[in-house]
mmJSON file of the N, C-alpha and C atoms, coordinates in Angstrom:
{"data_MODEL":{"atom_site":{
"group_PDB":["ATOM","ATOM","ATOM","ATOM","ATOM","ATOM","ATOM","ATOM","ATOM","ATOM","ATOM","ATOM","ATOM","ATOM","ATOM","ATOM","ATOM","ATOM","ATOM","ATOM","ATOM","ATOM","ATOM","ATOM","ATOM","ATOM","ATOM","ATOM","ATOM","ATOM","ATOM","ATOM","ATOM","ATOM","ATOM","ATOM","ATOM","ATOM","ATOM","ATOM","ATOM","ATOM","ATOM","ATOM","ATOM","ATOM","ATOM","ATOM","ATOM","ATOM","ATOM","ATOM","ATOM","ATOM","ATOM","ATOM","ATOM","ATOM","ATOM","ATOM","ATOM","ATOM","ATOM","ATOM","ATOM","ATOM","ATOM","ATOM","ATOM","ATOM","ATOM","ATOM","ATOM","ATOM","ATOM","ATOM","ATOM","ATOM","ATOM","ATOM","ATOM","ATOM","ATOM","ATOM","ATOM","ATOM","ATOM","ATOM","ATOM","ATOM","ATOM","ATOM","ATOM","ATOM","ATOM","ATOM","ATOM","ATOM","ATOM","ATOM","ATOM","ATOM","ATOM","ATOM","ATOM","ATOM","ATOM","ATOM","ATOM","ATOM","ATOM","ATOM","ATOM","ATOM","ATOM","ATOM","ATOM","ATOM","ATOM","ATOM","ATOM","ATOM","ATOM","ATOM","ATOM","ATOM","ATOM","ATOM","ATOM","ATOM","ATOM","ATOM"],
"id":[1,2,3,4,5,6,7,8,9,10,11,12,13,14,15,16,17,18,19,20,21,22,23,24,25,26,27,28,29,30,31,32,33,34,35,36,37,38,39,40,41,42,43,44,45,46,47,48,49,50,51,52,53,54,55,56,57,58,59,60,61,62,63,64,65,66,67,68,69,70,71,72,73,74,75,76,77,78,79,80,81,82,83,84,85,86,87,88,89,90,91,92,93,94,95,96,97,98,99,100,101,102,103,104,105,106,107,108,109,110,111,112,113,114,115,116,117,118,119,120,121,122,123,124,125,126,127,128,129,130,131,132],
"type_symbol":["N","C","C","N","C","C","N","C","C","N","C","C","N","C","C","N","C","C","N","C","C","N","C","C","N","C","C","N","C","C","N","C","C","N","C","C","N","C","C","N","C","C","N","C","C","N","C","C","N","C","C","N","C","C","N","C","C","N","C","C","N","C","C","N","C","C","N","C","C","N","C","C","N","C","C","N","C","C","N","C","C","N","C","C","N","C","C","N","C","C","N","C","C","N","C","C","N","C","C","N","C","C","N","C","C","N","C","C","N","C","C","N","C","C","N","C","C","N","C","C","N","C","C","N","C","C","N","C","C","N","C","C"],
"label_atom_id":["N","CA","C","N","CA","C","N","CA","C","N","CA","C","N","CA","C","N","CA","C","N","CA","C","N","CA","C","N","CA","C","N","CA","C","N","CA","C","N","CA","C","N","CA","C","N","CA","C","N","CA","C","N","CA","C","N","CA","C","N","CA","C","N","CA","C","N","CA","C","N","CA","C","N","CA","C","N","CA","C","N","CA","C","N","CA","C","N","CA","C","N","CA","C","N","CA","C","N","CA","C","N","CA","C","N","CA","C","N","CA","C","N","CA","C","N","CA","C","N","CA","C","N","CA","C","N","CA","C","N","CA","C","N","CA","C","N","CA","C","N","CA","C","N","CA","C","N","CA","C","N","CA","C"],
"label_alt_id":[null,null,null,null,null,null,null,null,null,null,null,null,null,null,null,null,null,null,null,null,null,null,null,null,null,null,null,null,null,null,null,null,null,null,null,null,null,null,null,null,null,null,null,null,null,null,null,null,null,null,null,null,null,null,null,null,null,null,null,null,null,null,null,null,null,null,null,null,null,null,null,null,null,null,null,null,null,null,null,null,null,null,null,null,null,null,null,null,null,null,null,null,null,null,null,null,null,null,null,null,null,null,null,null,null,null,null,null,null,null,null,null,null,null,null,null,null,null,null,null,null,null,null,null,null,null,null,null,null,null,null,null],
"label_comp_id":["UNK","UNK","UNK","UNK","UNK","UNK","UNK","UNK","UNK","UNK","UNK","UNK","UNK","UNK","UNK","UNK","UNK","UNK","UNK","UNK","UNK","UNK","UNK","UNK","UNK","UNK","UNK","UNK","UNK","UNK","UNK","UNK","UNK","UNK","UNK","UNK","UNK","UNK","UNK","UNK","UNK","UNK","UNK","UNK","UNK","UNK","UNK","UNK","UNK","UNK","UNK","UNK","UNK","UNK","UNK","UNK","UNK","UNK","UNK","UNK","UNK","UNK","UNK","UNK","UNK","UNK","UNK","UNK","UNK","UNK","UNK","UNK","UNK","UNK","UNK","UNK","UNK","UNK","UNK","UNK","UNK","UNK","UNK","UNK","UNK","UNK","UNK","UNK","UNK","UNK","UNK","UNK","UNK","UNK","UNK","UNK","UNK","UNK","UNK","UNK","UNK","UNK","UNK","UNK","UNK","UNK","UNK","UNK","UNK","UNK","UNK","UNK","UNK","UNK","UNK","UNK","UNK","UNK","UNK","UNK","UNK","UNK","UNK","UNK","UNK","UNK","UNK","UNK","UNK","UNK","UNK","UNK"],
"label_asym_id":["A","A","A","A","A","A","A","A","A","A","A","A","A","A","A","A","A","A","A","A","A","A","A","A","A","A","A","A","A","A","A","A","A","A","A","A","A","A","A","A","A","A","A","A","A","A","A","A","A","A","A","A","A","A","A","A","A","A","A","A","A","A","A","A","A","A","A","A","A","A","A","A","A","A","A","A","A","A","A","A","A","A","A","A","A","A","A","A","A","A","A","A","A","A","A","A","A","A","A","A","A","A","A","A","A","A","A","A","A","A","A","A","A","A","A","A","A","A","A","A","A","A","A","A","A","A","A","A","A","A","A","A"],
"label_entity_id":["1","1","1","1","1","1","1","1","1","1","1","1","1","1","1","1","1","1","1","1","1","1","1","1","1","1","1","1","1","1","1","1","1","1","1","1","1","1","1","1","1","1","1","1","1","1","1","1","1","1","1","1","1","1","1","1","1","1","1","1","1","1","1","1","1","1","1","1","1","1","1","1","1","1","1","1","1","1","1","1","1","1","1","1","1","1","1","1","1","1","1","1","1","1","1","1","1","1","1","1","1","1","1","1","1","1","1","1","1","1","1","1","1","1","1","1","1","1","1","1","1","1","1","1","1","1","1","1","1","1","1","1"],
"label_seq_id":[1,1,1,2,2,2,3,3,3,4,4,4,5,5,5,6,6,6,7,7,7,8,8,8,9,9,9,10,10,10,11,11,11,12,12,12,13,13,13,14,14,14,15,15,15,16,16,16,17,17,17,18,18,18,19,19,19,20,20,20,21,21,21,22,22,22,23,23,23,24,24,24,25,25,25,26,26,26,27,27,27,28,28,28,29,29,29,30,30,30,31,31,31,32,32,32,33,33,33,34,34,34,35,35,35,36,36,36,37,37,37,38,38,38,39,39,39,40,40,40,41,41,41,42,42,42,43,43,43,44,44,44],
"pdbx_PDB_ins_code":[null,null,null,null,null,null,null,null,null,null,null,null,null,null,null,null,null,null,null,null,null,null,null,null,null,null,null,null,null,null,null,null,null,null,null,null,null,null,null,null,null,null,null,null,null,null,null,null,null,null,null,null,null,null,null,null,null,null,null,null,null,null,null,null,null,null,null,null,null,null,null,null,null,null,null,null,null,null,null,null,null,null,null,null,null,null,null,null,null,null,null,null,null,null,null,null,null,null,null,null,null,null,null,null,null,null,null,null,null,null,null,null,null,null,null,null,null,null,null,null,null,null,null,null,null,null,null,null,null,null,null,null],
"Cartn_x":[111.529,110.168,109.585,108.426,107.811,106.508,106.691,105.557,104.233,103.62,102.384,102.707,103.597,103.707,103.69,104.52,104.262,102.616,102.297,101.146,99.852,100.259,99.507,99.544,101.22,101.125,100.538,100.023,99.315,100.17,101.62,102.031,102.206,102.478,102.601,102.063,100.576,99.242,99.169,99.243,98.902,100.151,101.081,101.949,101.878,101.805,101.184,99.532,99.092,97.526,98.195,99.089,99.496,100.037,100.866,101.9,100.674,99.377,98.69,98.199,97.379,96.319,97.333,98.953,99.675,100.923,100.548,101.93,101.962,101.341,101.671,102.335,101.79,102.452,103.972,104.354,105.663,106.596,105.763,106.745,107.05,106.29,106.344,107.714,107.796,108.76,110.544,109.695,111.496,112.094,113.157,114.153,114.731,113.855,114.337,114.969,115.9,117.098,118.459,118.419,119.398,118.96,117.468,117.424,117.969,117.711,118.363,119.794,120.779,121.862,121.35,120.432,120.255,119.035,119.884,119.192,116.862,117.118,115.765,114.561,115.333,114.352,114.265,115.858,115.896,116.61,115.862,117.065,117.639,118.79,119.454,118.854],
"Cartn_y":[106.359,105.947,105.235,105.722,105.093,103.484,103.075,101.715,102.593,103.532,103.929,104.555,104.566,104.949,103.776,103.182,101.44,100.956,101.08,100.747,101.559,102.515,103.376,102.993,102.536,102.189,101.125,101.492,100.392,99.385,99.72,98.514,97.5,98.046,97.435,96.556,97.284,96.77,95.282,95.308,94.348,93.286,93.728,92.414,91.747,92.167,91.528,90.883,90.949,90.107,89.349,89.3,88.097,87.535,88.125,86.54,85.582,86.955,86.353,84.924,85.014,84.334,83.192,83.166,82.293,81.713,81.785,81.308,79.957,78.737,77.065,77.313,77.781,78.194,78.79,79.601,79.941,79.336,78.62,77.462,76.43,76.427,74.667,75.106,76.551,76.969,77.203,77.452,78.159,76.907,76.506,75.343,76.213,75.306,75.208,74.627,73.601,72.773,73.566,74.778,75.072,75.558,74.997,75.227,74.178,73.004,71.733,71.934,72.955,73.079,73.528,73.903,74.536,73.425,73.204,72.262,72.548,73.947,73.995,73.619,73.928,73.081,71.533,70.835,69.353,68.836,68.439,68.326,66.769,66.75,65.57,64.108],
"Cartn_z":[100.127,99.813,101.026,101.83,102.814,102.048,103.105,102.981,102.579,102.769,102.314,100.935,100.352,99.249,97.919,98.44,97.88,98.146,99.125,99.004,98.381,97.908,97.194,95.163,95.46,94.272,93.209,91.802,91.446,90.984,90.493,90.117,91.193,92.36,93.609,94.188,93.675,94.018,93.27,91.979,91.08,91.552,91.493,91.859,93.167,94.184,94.956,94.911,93.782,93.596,92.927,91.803,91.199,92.273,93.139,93.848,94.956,95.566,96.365,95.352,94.117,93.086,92.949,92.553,91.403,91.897,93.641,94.477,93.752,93.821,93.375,92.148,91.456,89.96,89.727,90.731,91.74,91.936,92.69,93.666,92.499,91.692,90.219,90.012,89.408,88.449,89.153,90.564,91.34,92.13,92.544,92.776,94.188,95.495,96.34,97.057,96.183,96.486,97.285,97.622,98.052,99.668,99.912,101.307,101.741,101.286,102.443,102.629,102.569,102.998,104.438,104.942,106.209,106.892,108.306,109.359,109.503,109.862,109.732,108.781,107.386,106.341,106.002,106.394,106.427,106.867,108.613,109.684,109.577,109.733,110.101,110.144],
"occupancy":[1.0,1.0,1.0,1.0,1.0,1.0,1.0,1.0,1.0,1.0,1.0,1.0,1.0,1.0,1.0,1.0,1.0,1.0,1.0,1.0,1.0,1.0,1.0,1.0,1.0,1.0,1.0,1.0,1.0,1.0,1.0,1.0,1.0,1.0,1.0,1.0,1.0,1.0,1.0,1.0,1.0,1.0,1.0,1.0,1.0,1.0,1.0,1.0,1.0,1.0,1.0,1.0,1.0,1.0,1.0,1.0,1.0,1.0,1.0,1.0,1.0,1.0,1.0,1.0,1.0,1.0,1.0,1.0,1.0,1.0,1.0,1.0,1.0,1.0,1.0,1.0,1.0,1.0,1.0,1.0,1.0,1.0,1.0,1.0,1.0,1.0,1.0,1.0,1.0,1.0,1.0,1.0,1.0,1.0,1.0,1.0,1.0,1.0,1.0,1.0,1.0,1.0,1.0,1.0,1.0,1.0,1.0,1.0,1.0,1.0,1.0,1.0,1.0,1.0,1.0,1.0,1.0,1.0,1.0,1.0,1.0,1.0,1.0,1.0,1.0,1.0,1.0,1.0,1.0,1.0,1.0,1.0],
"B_iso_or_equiv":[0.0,0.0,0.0,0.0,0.0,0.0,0.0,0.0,0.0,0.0,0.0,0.0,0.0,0.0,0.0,0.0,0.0,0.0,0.0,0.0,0.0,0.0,0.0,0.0,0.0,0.0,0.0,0.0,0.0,0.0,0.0,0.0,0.0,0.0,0.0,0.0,0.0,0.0,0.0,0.0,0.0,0.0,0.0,0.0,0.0,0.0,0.0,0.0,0.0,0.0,0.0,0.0,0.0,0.0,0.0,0.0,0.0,0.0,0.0,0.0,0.0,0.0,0.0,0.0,0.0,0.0,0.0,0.0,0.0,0.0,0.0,0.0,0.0,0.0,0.0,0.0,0.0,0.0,0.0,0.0,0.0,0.0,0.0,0.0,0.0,0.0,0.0,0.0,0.0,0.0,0.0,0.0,0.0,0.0,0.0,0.0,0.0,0.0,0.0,0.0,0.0,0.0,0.0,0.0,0.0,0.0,0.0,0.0,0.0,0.0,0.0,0.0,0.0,0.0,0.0,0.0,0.0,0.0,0.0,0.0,0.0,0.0,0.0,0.0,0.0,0.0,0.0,0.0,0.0,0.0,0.0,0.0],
"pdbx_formal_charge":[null,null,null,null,null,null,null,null,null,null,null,null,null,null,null,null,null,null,null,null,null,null,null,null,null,null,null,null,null,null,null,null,null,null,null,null,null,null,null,null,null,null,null,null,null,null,null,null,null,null,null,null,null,null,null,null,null,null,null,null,null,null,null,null,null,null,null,null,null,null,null,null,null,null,null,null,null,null,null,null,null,null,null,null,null,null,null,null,null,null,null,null,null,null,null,null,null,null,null,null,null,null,null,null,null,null,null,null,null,null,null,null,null,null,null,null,null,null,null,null,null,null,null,null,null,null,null,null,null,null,null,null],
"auth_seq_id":[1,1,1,2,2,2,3,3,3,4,4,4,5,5,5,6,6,6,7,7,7,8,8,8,9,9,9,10,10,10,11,11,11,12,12,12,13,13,13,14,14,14,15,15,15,16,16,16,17,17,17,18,18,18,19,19,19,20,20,20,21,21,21,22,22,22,23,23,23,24,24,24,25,25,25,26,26,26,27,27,27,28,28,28,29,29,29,30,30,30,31,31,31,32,32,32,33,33,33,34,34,34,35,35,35,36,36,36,37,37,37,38,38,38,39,39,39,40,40,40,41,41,41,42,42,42,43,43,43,44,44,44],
"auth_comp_id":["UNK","UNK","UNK","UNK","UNK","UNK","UNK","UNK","UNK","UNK","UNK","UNK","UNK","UNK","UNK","UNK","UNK","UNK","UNK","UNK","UNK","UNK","UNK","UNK","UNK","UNK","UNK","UNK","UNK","UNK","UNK","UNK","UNK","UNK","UNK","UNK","UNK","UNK","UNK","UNK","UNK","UNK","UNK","UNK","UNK","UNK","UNK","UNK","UNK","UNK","UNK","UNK","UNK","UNK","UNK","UNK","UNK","UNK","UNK","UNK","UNK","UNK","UNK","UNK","UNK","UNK","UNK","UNK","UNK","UNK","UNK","UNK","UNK","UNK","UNK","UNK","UNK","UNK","UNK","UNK","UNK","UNK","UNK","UNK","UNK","UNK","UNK","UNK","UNK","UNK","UNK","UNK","UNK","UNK","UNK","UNK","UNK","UNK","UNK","UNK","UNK","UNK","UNK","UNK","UNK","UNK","UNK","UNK","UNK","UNK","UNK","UNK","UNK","UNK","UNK","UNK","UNK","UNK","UNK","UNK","UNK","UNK","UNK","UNK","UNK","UNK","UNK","UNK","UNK","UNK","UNK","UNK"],
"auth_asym_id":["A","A","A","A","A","A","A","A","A","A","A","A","A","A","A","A","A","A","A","A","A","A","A","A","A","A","A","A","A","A","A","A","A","A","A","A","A","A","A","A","A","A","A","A","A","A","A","A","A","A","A","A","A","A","A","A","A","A","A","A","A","A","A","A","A","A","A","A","A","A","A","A","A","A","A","A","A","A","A","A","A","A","A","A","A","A","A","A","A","A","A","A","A","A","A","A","A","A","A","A","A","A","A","A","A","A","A","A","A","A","A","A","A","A","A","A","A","A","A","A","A","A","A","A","A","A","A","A","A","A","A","A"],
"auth_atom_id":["N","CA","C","N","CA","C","N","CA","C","N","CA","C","N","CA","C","N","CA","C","N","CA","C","N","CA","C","N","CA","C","N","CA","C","N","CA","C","N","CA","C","N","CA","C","N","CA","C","N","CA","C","N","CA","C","N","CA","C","N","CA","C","N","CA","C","N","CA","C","N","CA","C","N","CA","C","N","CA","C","N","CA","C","N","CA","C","N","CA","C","N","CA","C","N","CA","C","N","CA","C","N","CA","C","N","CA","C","N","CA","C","N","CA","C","N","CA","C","N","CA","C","N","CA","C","N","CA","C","N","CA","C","N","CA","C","N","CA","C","N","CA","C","N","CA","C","N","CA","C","N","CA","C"],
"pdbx_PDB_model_num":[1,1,1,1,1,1,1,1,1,1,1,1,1,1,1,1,1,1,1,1,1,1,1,1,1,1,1,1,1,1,1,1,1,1,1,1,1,1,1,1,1,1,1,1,1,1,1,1,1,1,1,1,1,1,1,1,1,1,1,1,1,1,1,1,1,1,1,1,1,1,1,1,1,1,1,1,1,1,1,1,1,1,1,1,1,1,1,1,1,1,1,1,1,1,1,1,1,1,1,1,1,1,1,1,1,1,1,1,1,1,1,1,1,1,1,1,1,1,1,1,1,1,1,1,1,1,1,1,1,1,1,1]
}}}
């Protein structure tokens, strides 16, 4: 499956408008506690 095919698609389409519209809403719900194992997200 090529990238213009995905991008042709509508479900494709629509889910990427939800994640663009409902990222904060996203981020409330998902637990990014397992980045601070890594220096770049919370250095020393």
């Amino acid at each position: 499956m090529s990238p213009a095919t995905l991008q042709e698609n509508p479900t494709v389409e629509t889910f990427f408008n939800v994640v663009e519209t409902e990222t904060l809403a996203l981020f409330e719900h998902l637990s990014f506690e397992f980045l601070e194992e890594f220096d770049v997200f919370a250095p020393a």
